[in-house]
MARDO-248576 format. One record per residue: residue in one letter; x, z, y of N, C-alpha, C in turn. Coordinates in steps of 0.1 Angstrom, whole numbers, padded with zeros to 4 digits, m for minus. Atoms other than C-alpha are relative to their C-alpha. Layout:
{pt A, {X, Z, Y}, {X, Z, Y}, {X, Z, Y}};
...
% end
This chain:
{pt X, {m0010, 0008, m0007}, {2136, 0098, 2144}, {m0005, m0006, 0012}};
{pt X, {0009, 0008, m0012}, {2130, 0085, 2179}, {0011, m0008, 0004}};
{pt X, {m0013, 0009, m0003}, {2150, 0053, 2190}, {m0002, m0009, 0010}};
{pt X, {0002, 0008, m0016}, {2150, 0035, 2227}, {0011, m0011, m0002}};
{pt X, {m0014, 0005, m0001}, {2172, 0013, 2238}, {0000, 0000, 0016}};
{pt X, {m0005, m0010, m0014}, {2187, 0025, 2271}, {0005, m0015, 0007}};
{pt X, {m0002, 0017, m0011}, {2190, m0007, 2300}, {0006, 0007, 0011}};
{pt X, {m0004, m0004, m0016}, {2212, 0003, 2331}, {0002, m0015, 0008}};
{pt X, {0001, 0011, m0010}, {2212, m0019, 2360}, {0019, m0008, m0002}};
{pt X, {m0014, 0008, 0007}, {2246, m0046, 2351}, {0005, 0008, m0009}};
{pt X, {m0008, m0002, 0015}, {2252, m0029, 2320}, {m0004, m0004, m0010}};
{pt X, {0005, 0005, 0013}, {2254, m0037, 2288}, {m0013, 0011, m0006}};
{pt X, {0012, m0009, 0010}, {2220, m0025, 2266}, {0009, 0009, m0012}};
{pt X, {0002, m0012, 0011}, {2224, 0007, 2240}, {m0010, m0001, m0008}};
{pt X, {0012, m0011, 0011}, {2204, 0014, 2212}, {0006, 0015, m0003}};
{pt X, {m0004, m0010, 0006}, {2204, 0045, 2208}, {m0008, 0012, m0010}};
{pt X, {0008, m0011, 0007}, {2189, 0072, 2183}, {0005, 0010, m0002}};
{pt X, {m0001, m0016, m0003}, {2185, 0104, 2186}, {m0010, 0012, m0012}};
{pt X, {0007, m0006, 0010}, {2177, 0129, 2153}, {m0006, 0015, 0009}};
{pt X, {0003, m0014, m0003}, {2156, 0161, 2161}, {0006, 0015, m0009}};
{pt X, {m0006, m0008, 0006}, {2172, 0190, 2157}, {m0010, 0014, m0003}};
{pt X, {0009, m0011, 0009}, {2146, 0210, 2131}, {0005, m0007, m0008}};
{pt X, {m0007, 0000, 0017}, {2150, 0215, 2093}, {m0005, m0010, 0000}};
{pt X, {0010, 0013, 0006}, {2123, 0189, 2086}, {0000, m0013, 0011}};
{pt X, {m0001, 0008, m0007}, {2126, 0157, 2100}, {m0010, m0014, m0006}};
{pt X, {0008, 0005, 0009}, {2098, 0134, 2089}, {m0001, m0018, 0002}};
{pt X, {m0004, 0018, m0003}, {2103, 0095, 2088}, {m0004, m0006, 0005}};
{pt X, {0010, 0006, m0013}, {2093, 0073, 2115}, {m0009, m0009, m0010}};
{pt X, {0009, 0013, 0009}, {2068, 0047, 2106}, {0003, m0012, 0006}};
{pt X, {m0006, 0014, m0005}, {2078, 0008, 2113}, {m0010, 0003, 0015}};
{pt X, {0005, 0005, m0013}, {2073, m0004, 2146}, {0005, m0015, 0002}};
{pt X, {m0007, 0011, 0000}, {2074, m0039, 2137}, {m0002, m0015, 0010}};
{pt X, {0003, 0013, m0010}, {2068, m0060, 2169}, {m0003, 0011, 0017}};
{pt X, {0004, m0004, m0013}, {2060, m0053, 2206}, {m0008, 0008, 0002}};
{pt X, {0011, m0009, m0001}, {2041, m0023, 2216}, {m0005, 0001, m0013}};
{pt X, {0001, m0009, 0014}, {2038, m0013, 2178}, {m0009, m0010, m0007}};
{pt X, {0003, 0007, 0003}, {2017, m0023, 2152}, {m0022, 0003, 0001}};
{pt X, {0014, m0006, m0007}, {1984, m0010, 2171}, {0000, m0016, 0010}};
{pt X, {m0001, 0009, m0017}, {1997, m0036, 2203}, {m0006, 0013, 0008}};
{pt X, {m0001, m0008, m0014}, {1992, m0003, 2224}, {0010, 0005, 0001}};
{pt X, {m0010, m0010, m0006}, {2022, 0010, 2228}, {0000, 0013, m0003}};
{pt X, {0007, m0012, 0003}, {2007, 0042, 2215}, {0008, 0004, m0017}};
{pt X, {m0003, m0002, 0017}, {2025, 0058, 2180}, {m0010, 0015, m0004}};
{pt X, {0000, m0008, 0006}, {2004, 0078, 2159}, {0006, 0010, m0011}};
{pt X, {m0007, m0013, 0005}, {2031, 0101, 2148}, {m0003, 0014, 0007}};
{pt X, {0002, m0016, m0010}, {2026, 0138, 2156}, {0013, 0011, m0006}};
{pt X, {m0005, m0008, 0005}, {2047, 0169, 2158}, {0019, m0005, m0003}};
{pt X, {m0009, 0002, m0002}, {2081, 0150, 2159}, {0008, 0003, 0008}};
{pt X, {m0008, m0004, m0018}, {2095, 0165, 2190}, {m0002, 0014, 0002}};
{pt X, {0005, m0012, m0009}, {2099, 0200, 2199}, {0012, 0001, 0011}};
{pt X, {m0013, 0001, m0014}, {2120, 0202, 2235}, {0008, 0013, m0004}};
{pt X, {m0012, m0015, 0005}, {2132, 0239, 2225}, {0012, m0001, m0007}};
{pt X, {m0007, 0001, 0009}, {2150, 0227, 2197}, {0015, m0015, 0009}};
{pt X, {m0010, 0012, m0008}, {2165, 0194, 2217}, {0001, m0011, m0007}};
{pt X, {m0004, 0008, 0008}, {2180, 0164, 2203}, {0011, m0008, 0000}};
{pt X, {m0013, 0005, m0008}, {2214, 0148, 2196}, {m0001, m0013, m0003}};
{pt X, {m0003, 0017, 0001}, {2224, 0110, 2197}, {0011, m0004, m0019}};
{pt X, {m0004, 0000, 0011}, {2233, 0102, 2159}, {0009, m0014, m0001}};
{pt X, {m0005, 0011, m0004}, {2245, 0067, 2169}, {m0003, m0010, 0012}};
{pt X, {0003, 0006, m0008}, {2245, 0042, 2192}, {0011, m0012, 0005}};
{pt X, {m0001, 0011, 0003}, {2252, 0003, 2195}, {0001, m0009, 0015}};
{pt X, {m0002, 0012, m0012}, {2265, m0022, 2222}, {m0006, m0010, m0003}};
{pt X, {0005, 0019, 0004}, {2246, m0057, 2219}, {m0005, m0002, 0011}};
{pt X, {m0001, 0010, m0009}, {2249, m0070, 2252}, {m0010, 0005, 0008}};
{pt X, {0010, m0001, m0014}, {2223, m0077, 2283}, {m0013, m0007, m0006}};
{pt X, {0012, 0008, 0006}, {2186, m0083, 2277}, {m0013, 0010, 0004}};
{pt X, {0015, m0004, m0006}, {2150, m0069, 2286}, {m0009, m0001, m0011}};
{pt X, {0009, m0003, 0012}, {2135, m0068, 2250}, {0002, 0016, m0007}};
{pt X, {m0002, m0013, 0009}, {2130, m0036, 2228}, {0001, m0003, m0015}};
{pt X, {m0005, m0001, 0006}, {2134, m0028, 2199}, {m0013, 0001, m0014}};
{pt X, {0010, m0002, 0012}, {2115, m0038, 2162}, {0005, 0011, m0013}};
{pt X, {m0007, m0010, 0016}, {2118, m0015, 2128}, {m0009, 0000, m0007}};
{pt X, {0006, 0004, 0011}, {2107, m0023, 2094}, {0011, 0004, m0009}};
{pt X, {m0013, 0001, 0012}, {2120, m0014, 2061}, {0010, 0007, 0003}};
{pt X, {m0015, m0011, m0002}, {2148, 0010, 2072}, {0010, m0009, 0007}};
{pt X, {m0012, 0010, m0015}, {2160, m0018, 2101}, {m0003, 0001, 0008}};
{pt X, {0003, 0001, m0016}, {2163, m0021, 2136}, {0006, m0015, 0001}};
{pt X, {0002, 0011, m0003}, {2158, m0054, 2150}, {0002, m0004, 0018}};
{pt X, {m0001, 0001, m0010}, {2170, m0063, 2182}, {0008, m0014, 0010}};
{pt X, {m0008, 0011, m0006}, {2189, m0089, 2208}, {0004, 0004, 0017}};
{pt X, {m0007, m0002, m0013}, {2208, m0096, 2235}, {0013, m0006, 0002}};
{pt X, {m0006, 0012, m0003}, {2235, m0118, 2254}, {0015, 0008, 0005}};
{pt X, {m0015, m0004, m0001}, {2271, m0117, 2260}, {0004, m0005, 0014}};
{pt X, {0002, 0010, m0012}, {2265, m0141, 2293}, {m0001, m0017, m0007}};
{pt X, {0000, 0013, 0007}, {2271, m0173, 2270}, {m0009, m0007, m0012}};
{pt X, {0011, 0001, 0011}, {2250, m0167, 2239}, {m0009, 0011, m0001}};
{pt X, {0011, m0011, 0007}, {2220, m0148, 2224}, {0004, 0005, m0011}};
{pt X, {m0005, 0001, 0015}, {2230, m0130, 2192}, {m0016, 0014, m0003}};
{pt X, {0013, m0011, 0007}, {2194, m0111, 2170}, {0013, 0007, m0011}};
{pt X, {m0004, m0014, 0005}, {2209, m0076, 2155}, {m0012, m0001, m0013}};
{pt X, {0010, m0009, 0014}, {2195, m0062, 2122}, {0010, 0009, m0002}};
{pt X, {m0012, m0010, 0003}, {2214, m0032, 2121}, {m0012, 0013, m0008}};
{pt X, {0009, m0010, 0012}, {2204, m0002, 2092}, {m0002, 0014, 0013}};
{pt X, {0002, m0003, m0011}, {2185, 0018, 2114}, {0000, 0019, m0003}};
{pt X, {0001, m0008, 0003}, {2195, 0056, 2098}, {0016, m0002, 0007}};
{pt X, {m0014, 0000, m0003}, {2236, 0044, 2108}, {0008, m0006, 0005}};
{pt X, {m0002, 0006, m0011}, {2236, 0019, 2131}, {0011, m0012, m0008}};
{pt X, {m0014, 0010, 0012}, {2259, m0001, 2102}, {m0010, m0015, 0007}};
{pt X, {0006, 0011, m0001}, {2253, m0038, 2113}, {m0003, m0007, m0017}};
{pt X, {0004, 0009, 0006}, {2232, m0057, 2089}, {0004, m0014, m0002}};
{pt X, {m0001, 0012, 0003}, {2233, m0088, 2097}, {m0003, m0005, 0013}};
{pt X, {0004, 0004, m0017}, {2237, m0109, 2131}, {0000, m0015, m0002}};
{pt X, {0004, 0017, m0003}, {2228, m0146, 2147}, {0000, m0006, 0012}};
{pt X, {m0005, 0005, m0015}, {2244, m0160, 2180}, {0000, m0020, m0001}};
{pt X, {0001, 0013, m0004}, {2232, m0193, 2192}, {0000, 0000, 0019}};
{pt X, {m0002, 0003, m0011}, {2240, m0208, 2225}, {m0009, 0001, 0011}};
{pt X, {0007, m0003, m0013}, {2223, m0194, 2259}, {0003, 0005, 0011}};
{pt X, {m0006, m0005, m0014}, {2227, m0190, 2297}, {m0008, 0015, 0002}};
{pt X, {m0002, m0013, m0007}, {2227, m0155, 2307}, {m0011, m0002, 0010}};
{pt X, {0010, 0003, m0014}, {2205, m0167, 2339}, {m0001, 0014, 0006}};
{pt X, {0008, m0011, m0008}, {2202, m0135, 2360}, {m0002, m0001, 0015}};
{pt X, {0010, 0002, m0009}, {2179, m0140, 2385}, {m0008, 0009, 0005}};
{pt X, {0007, m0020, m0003}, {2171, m0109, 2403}, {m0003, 0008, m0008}};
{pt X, {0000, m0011, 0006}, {2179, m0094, 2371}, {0011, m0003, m0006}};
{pt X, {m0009, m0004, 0004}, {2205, m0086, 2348}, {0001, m0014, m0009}};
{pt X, {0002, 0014, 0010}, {2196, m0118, 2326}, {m0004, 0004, m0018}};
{pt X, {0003, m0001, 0017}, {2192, m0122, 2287}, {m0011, m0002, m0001}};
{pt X, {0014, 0005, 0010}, {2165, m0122, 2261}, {m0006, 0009, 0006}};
{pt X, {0005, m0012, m0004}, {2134, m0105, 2270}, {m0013, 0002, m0009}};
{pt X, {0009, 0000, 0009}, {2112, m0110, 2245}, {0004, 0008, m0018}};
{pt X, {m0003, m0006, 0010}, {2111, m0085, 2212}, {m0001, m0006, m0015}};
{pt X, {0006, 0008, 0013}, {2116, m0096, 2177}, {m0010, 0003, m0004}};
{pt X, {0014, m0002, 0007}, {2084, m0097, 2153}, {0005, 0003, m0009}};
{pt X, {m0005, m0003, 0013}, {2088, m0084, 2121}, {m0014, m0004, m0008}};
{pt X, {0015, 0003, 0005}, {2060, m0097, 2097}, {0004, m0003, m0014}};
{pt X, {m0006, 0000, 0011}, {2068, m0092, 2059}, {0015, m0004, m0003}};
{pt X, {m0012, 0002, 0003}, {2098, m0109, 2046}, {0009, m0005, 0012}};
{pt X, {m0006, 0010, m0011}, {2106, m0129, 2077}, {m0004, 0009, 0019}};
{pt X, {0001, m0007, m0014}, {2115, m0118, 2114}, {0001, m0013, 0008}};
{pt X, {0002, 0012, m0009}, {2106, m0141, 2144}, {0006, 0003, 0015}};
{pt X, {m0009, m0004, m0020}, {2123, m0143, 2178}, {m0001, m0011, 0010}};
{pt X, {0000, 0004, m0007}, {2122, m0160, 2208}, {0013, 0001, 0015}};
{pt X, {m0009, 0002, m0011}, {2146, m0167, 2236}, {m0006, m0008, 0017}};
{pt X, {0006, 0005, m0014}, {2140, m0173, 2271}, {m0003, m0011, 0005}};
{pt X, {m0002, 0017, m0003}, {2148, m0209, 2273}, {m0005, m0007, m0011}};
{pt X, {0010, 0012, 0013}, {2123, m0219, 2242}, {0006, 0000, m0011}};
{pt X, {m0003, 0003, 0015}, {2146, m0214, 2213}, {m0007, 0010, m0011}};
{pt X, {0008, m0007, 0011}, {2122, m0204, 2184}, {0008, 0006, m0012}};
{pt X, {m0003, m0001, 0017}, {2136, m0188, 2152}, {m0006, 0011, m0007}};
{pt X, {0005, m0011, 0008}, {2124, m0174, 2121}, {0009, 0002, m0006}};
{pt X, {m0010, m0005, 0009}, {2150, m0154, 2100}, {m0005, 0004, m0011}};
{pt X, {m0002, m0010, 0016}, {2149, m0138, 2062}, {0002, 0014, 0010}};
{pt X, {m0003, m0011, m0011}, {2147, m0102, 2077}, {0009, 0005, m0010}};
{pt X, {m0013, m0013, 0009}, {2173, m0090, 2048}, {0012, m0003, 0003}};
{pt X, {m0014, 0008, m0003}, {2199, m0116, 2050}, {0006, m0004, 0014}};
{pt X, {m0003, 0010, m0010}, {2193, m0135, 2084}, {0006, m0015, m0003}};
{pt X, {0001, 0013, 0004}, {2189, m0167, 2071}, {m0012, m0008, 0007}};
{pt X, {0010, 0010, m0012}, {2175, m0194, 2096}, {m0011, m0009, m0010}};
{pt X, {0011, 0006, 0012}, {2141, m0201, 2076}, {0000, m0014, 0010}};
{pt X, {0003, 0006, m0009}, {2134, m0225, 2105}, {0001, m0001, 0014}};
{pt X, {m0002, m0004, m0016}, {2139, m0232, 2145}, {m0008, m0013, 0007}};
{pt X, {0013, 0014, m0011}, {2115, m0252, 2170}, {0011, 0001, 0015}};
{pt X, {0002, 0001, m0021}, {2123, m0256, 2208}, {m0012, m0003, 0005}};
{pt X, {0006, m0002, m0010}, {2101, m0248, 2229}, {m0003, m0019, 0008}};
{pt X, {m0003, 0012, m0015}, {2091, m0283, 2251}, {m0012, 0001, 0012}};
{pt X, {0009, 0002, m0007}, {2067, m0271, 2271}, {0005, 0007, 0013}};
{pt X, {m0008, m0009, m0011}, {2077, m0259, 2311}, {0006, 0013, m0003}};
{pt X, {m0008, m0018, 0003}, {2099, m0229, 2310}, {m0003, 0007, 0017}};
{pt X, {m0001, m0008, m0011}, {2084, m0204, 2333}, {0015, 0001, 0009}};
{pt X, {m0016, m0001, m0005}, {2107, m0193, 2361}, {0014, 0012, 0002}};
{pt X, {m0012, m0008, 0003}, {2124, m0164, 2345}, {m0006, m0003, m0017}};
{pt X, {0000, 0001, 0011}, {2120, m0175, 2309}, {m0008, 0004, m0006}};
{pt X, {0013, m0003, 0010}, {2099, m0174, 2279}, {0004, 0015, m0001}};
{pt X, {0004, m0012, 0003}, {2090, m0134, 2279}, {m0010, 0008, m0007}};
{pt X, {0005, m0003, 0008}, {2066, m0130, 2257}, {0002, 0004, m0016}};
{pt X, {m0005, 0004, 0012}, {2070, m0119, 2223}, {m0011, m0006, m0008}};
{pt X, {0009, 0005, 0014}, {2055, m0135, 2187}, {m0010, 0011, m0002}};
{pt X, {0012, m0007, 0010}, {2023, m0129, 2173}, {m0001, m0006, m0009}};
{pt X, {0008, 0008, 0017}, {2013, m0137, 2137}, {m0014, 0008, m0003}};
{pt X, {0014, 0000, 0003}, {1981, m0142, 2137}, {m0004, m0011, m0017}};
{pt X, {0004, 0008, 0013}, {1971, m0153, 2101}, {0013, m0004, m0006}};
{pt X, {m0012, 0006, 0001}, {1993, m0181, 2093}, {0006, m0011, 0010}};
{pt X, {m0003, 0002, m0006}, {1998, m0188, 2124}, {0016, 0008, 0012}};
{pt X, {m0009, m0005, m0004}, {2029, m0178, 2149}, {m0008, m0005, 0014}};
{pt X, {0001, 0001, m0013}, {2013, m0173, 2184}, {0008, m0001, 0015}};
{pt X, {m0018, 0000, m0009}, {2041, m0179, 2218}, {m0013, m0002, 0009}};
{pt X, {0000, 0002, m0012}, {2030, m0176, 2253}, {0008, m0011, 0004}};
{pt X, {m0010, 0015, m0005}, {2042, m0213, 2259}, {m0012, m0011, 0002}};
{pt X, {0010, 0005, m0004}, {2024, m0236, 2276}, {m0007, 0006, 0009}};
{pt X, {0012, m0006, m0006}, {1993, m0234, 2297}, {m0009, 0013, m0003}};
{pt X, {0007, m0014, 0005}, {1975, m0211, 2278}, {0008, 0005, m0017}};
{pt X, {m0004, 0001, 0016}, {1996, m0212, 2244}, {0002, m0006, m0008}};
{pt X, {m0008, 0014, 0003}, {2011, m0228, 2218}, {0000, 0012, m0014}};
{pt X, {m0003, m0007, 0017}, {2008, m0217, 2178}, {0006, m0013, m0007}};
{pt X, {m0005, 0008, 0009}, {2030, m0230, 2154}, {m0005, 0007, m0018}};
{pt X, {m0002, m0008, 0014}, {2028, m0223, 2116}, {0009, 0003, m0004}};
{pt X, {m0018, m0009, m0008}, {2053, m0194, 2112}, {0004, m0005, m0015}};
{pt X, {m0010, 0006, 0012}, {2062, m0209, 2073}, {0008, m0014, 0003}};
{pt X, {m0009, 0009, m0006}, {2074, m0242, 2088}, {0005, m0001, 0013}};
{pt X, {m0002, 0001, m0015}, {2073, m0238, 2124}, {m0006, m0015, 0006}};
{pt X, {0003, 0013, m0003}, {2053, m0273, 2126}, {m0013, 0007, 0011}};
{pt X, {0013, m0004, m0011}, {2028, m0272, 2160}, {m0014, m0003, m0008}};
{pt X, {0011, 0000, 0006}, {1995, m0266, 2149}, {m0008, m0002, 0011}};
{pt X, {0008, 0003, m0010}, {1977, m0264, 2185}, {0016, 0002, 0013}};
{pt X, {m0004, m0002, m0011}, {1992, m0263, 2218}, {m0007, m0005, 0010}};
{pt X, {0012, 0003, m0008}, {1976, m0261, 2255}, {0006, m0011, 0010}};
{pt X, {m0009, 0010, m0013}, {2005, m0289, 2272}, {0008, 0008, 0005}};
{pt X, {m0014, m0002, m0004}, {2031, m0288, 2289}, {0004, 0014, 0013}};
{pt X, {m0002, m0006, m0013}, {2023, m0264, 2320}, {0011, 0013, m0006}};
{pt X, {m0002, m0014, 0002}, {2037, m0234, 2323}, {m0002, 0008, m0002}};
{pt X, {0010, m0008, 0008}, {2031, m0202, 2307}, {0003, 0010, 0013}};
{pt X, {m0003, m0013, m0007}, {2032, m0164, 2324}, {0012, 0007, m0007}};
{pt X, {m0007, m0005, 0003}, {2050, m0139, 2309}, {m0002, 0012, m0005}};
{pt X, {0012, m0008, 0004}, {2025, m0115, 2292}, {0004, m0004, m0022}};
{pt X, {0003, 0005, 0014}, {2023, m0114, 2251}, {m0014, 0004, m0004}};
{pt X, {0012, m0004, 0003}, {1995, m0120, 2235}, {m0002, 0013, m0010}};
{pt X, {0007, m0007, 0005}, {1971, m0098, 2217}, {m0007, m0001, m0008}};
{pt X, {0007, 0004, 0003}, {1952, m0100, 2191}, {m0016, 0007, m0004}};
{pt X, {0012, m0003, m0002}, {1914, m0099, 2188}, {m0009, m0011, m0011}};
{pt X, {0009, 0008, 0005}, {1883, m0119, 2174}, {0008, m0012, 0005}};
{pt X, {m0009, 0012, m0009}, {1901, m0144, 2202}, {0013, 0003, m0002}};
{pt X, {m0016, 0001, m0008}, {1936, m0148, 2212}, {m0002, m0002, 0011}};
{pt X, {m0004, m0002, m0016}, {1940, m0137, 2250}, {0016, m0004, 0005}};
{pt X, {m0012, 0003, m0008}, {1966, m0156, 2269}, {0002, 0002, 0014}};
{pt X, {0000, 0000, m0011}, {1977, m0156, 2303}, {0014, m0008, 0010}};
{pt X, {m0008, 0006, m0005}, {1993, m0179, 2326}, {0002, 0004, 0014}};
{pt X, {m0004, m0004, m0013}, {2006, m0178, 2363}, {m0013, 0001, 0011}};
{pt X, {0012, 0005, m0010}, {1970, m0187, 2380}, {m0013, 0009, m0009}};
{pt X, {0017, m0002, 0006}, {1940, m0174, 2353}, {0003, 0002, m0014}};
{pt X, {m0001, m0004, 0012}, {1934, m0157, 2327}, {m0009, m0006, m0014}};
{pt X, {0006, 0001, 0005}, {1923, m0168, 2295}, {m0003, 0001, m0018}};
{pt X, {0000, m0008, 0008}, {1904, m0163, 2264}, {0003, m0009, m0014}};
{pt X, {0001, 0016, 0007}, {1918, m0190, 2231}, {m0003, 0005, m0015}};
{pt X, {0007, m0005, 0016}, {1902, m0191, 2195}, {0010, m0002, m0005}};
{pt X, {m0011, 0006, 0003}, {1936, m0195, 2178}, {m0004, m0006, m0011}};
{pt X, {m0001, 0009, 0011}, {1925, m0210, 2147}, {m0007, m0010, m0004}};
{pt X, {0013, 0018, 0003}, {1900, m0238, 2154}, {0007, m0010, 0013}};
{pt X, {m0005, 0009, m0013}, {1922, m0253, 2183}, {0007, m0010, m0002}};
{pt X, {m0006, 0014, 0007}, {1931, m0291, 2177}, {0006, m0005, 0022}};
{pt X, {m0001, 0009, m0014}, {1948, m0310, 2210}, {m0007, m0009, 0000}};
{pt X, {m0006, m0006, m0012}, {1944, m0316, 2235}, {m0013, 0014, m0002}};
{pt X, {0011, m0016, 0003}, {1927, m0276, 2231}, {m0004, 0005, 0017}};
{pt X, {0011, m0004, m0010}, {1900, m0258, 2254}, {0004, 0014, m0001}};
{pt X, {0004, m0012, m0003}, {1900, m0226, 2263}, {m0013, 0006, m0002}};
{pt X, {0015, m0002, 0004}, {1869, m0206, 2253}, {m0007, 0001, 0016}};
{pt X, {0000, m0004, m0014}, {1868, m0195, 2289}, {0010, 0000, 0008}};
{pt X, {m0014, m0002, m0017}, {1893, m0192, 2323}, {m0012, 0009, 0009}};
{pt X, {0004, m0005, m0011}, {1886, m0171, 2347}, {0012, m0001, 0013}};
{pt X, {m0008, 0006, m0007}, {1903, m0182, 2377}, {0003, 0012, 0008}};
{pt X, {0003, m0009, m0008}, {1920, m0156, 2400}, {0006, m0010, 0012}};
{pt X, {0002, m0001, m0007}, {1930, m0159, 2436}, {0019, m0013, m0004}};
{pt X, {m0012, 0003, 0002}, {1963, m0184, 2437}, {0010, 0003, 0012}};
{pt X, {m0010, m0010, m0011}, {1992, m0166, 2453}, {0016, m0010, m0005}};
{pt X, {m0014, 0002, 0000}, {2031, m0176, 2460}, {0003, 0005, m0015}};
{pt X, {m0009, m0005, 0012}, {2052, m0174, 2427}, {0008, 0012, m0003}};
{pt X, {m0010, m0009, m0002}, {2073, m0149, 2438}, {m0013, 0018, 0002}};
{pt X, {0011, m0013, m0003}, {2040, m0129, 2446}, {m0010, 0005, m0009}};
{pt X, {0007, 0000, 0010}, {2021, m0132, 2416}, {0005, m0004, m0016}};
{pt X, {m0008, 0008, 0012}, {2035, m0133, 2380}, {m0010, 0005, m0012}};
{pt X, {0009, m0009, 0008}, {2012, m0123, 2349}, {0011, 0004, m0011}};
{pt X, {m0017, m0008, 0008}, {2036, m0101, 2331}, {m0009, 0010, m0010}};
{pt X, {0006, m0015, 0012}, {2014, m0071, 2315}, {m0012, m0012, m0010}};
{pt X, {0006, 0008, 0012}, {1995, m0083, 2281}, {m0015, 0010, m0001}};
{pt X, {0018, m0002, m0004}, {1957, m0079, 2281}, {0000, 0009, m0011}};
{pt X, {0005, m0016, 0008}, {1944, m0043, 2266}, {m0008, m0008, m0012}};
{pt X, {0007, 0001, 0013}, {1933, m0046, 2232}, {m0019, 0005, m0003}};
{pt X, {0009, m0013, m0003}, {1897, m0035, 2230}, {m0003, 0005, m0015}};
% end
């Protein structure tokens, strides 16, 4: 099964999936978070595609304007996106596009040299799915029901096209590109466990490693996510060159090694 979700310039987002047309069709494997569950972007499926044969569109889903992709776990698709007035997170059955289960809470559209919405992808991490919104609203759901386990706001500066990062669960931790260098909560209550202040974050998601690699608008840096008490240190910064806002934004998420 291969499944995108299709963004045209002021239109609403698509999901769409597309079955290959051979006898044998062999079942994707979850892709429960951003760039997979590698963090490269990279799926070790093979042999799912032959162009000869082609492929047709089996379904496919309006849910609004937004700049995230798309999670799958469990035989769901996980997704979001804005109407101009609110955010609403999708769980739709991802074999028939049947909606699951949805969750619209209150958000500006903001497009700002872009089309606006959410741009950050849900997490999927056993029972519970995590999401973020561009303007700091945290939530964790029940990934069956969509039941609001918990919700934080965000109070740390809001970059200047919104929180774009997505969740990491690191441990029992919930990692967010918020803040200076970052900001983990614990993803069973959502209570702050570390954070780096109030600055502003980039727009990059983290990665995980021995460290936690964050990155803000000015320098990149490297944070131990589970020994960090406020006010928290960075293991290192490496400072780059500081440029106009408009000229420098840290947006790509540091290579896994």
């Amino acid at each position: 099964m291969l499944m995108r979700i299709k963004r045209g310039l002021g239109v609403s987002a698509v999901i769409l999936v597309a079955a290959l047309s051979v006898a044998t069709i062999v079942r994707a494997a979850d892709w429960p978070m951003y760039r997979g569950l590698d963090h490269t972007g990279i799926s070790k499926e093979t042999g799912w595609f032959d162009a000869s044969a082609g492929v047709k569109i089996v379904w496919e889903k309006k849910i609004g304007k937004g700049f995230g992709t798309i999670a799958i776990g469990a035989g769901r698709a996980y997704a979001m996106g804005s109407d101009g007035a609110k955010d609403t997170v999708f769980c739709l059955d991802a074999k028939t596009g049947a909606k699951v289960w949805s969750f619209s809470y209150a958000a500006k559209l903001e497009p700002k040299l872009h089309e606006g919405g959410p741009s950050a992808t849900p997490t999927i991490d056993g029972e519970n799915v995590y999401t973020i919104s561009k303007h700091g609203d945290v939530y964790c759901f029940s990934a069956d029901k969509g039941k609001v386990q918990w919700t934080r706001k965000i109070k740390s500066k809001k970059p200047s096209w919104g929180f774009s990062g997505s969740p990491l669960v690191s441990g029992d931790l919930l990692i967010l590109n918020a803040g200076a260098t970052g900001t983990a909560l614990n993803k069973k209550t959502g209570r702050i466990v570390w954070s780096s202040g109030p600055g502003a974050s980039g727009y990059a998601t983290p990665v995980p490693s021995i460290q936690i690699c964050g990155l803000n608008g000015r320098s990149f840096a490297q944070l131990r996510s589970r020994h960090f008490a406020p006010p928290c240190q960075p293991a290192w910064i490496t400072f780059q060159q500081k440029c106009s806002q408009h000229r420098s934004n840290s947006i790509r998420s540091p290579a896994k090694p």
